[in-house]
C-alpha positions as CSV (number, residue, x, y, z in Angstrom):
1,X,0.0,0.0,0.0
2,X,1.3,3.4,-1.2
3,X,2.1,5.8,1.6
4,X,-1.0,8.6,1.6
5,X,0.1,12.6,0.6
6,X,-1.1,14.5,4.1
7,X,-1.3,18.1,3.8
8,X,-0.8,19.5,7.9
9,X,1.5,22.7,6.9
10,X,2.2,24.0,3.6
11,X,5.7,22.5,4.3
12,X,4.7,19.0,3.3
13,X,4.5,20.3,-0.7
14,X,7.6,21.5,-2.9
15,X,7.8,24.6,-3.7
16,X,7.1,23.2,-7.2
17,X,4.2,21.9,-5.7
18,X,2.7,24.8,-4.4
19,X,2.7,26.5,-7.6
20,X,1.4,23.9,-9.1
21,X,-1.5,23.9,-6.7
22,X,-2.2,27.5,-6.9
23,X,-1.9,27.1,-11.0
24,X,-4.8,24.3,-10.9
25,X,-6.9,26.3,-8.3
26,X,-7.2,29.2,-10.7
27,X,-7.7,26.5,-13.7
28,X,-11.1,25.4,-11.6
29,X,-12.0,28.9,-10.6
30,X,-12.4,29.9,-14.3
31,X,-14.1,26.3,-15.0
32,X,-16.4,27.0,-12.0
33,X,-17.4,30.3,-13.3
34,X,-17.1,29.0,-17.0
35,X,-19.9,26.1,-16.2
36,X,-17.2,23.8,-17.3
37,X,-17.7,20.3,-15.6
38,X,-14.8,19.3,-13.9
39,X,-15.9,15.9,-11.8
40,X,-12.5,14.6,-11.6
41,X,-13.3,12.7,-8.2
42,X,-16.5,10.8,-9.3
43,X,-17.5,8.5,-6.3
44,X,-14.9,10.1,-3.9
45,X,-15.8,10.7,-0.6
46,X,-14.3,12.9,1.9
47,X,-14.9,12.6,5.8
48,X,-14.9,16.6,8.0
49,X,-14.3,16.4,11.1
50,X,-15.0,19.6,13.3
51,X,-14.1,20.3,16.7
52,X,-13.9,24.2,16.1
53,X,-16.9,25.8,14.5
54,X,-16.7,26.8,11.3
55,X,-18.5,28.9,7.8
56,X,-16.3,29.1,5.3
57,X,-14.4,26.0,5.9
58,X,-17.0,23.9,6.1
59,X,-18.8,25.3,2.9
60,X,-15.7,25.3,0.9
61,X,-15.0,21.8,1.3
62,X,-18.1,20.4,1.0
63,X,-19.5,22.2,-2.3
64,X,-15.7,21.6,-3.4
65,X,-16.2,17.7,-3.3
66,X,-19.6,18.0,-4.5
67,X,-18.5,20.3,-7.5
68,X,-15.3,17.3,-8.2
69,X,-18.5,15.1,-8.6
70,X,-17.7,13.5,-5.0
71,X,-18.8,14.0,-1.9
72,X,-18.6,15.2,2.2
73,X,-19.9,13.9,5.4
74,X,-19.5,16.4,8.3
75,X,-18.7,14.7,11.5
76,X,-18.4,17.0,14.9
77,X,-16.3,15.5,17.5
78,X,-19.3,15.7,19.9
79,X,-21.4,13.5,17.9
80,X,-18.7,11.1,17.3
81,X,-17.4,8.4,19.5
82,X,-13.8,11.0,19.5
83,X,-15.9,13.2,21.5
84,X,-16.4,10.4,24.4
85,X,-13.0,9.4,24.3
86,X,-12.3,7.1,21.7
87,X,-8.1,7.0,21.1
88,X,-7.6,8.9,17.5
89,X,-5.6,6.2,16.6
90,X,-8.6,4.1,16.7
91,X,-11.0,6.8,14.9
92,X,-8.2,7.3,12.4
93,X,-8.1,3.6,11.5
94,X,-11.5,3.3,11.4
95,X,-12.6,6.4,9.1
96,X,-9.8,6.1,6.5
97,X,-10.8,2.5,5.8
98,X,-14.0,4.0,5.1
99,X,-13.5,7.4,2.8
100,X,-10.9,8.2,0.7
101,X,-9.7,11.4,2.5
102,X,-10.1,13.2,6.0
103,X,-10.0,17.2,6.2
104,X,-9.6,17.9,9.9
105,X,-10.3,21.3,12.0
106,X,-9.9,21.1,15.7
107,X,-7.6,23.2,18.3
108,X,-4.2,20.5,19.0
109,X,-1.8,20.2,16.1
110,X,-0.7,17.3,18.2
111,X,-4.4,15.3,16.7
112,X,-4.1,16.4,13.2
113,X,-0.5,14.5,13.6
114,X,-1.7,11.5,15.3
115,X,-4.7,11.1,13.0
116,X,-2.4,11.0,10.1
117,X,0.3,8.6,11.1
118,X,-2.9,5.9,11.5
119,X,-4.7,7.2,8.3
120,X,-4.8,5.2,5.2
121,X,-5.8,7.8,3.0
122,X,-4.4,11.2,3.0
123,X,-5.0,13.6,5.8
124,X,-5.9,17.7,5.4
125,X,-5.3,20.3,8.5
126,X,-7.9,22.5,8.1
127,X,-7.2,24.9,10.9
128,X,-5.4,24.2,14.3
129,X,-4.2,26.4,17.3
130,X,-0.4,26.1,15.6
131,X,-1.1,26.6,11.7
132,X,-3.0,27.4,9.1
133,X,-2.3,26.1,5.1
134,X,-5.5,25.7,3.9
135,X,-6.1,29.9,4.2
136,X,-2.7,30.5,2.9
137,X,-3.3,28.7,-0.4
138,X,-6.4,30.6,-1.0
139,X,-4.3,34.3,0.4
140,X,-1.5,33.2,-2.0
141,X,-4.0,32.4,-5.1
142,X,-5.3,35.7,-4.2
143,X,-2.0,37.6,-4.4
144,X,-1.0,35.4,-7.8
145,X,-4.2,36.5,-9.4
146,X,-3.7,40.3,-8.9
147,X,-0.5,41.0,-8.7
148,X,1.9,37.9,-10.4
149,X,4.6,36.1,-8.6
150,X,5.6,36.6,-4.9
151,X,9.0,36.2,-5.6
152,X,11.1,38.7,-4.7
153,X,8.1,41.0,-2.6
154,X,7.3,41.6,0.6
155,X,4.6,40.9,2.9
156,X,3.7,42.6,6.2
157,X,1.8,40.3,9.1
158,X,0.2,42.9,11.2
159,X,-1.2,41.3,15.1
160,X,-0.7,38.0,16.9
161,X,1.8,35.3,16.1
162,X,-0.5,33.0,15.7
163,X,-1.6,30.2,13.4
164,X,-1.7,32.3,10.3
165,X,1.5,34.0,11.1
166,X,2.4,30.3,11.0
167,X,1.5,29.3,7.7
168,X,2.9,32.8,6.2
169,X,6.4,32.2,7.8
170,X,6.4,28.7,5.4
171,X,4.6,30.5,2.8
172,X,7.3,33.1,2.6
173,X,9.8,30.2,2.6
174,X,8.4,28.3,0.0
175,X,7.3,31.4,-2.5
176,X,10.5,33.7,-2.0
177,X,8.6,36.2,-0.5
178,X,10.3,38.3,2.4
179,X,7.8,38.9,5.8
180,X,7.9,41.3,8.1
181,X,6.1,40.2,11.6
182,X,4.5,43.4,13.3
183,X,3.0,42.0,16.5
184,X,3.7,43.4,20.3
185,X,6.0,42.0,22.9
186,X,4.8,38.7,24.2
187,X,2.6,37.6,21.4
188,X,5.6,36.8,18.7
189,X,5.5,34.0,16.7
190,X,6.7,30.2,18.0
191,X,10.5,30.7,18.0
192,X,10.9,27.2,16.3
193,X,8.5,28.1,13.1
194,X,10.4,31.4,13.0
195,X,13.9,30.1,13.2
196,X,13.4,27.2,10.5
197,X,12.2,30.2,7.9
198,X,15.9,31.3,8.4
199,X,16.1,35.1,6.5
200,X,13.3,35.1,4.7
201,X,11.2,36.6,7.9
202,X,11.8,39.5,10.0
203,X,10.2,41.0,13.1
204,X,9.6,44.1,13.5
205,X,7.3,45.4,16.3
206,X,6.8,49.3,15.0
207,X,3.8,48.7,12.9
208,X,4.7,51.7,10.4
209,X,8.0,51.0,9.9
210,X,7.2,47.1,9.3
211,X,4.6,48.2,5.8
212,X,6.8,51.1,5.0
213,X,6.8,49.8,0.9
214,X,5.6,46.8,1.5
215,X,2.9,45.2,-1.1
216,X,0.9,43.1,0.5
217,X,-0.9,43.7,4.2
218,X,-1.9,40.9,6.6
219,X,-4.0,40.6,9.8
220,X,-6.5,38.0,11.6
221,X,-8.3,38.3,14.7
222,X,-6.5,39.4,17.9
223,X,-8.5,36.7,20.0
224,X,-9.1,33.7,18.4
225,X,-11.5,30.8,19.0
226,X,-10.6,29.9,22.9
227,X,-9.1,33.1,23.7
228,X,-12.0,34.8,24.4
229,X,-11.0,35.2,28.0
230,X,-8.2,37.4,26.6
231,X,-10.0,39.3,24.3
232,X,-9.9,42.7,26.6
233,X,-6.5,42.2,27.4
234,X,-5.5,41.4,23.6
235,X,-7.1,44.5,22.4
236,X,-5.2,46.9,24.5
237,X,-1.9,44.7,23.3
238,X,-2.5,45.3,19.6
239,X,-4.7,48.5,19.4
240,X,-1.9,50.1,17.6
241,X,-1.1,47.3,15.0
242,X,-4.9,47.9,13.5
243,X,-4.9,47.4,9.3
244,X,-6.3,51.1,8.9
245,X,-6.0,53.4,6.0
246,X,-3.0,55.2,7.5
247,X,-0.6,51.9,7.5
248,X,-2.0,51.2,3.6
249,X,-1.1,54.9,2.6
250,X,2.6,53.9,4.2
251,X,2.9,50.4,2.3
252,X,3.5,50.3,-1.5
253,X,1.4,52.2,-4.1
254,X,-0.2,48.6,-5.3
255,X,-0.2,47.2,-2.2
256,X,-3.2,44.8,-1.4
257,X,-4.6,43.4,2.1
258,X,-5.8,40.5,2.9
259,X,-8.2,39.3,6.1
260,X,-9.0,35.4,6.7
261,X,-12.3,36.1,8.3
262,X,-14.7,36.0,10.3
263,X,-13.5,39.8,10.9
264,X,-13.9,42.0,13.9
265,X,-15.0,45.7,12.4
266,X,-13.4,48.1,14.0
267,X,-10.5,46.2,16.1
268,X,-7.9,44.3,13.7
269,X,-9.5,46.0,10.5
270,X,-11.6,49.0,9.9
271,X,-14.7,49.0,8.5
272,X,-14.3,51.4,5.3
273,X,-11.1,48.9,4.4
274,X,-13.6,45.8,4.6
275,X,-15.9,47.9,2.4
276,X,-13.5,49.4,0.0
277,X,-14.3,48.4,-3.4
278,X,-11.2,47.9,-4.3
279,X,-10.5,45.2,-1.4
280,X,-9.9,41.7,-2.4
281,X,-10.8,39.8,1.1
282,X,-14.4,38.6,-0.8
283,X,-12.5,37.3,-3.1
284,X,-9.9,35.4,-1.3
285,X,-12.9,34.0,0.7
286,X,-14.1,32.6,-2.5
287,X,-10.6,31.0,-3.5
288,X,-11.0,28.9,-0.2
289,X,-13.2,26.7,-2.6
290,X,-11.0,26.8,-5.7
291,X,-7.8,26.2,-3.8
292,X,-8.7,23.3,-1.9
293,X,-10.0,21.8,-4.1
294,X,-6.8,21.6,-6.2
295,X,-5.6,20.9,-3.2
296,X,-8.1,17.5,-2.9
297,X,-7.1,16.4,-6.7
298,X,-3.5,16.7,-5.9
299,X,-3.4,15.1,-2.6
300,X,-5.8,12.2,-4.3
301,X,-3.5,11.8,-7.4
């Protein structure tokens, strides 16, 4: 039996493969919106398990499957023998011998590693605490589709080092792109993602000087979903790293931004940015769809 391809952080592709990913995601975008059929997964089925809520995650995967001609079961961990304490080993062993892939969203990275060492078939993270790669193909099919290769640009993160900070220290990595981490003291990045990125990251806590020409903008939510105990104190922490139109006017003249959403108006981003016509957060919400699901045909290849 062939080893299966897992996908838990965007460092288990080539760079190669990346491209390639992002290639075929805006391939089935323009198919999607061409009515072109494109059921390349007839009769495949794909197991979700949620332990974190989820809109756009959910949706995404299962209209992706559906649109590939498969299709998706959604399984919360409550309602599933995982949530009464049922080893993931066991669960894994169980479900992969079932479906022919498992897209995971739940809080320990630590799960989305065991599960796959006792899948069978291949194994997606689709959001823990420590990373993010699903959002960062659709952020970097976004970039690729209005302003060309990454290579050789910089990015600006702007908030907590969290699990998207994560996935855009590989990204940068992997695409040649240089990023610059604006967050406050105490809420850097993990010091092991940060150092394996080598030079291609910096940090740099003043905000201004951190998008000074930079040409694409970044944030997320300064409390995310079990910090909500820490939202008050989080607030006060970042208030001054807020994606506003005075940072845009000091990054590059083409500059885009970019927002994984659900978005809090008002804290992380304002509200006339989330409006702007010009903004392309709607559509990177929509490339959630089109990049996993090259994401599904190349792991299932």
């Amino acid at each position: 039996m062939n080893t299966p391809r897992h996908f838990l952080t965007l460092n288990d592709l080539s760079s190669d493969e990346l491209l390639a990913v992002l290639r075929r995601a805006s391939e089935l975008k323009q198919m999607q919106r061409n009515g072109i059929p494109h059921a390349s997964l007839t009769g495949k089925v794909m197991a979700m398990i949620f332990a974190k809520a989820s809109t756009r995650t959910r949706v995404s995967f299962e209209a992706g499957m559906t649109q590939l001609g498969g299709s998706a079961m959604f399984l919360s961990s409550s309602a599933t023998q995982m949530g009464r304490g049922e080893p993931v080993e066991d669960t894994a062993r169980v479900i992969s011998s079932m479906v022919d892939i498992v897209m995971i969203r739940t809080f320990d990275h630590q799960e989305v590693e065991t599960f796959a060492a006792n899948s069978s078939v291949p194994v997606i993270n689709a959001l823990t605490d420590d990373f993010h790669p699903c959002q960062l193909l659709a952020d970097m099919q976004t970039w690729f589709e209005h302003r060309g290769d990454m290579r050789g640009k910089t990015a600006c993160w702007l908030g907590d080092g969290n699990n998207m900070c994560h996935s855009y220290i590989n990204a940068a990595k992997l695409l040649g792109f240089h990023l610059r981490i604006a967050c406050p003291e105490g809420y850097e990045p993990s010091p092991t993602v940060l150092a394996a990125a080598g030079d291609a990251v910096t940090i740099e806590p003043d905000p201004k000087v951190a998008v000074a020409g930079a040409h694409l903008l970044v944030t997320d939510v300064w409390a995310s979903m079990g910090q909500e105990a820490e939202a008050n104190e989080r607030i006060n922490a970042m208030s001054a790293y807020q994606l506003n139109r005075e940072l845009l006017d000091l990054a590059d003249d083409e500059a885009i931004y970019l927002h994984c959403l659900p978005a809090h108006r008002g804290e992380e981003i304002t509200a006339d940015l989330m409006d702007d016509p010009n903004s392309v957060i709607w559509d990177e919400a929509e490339n959630r769809l089109h990049a996993q699901k090259a994401l599904v045909e190349f792991l299932l290849s």
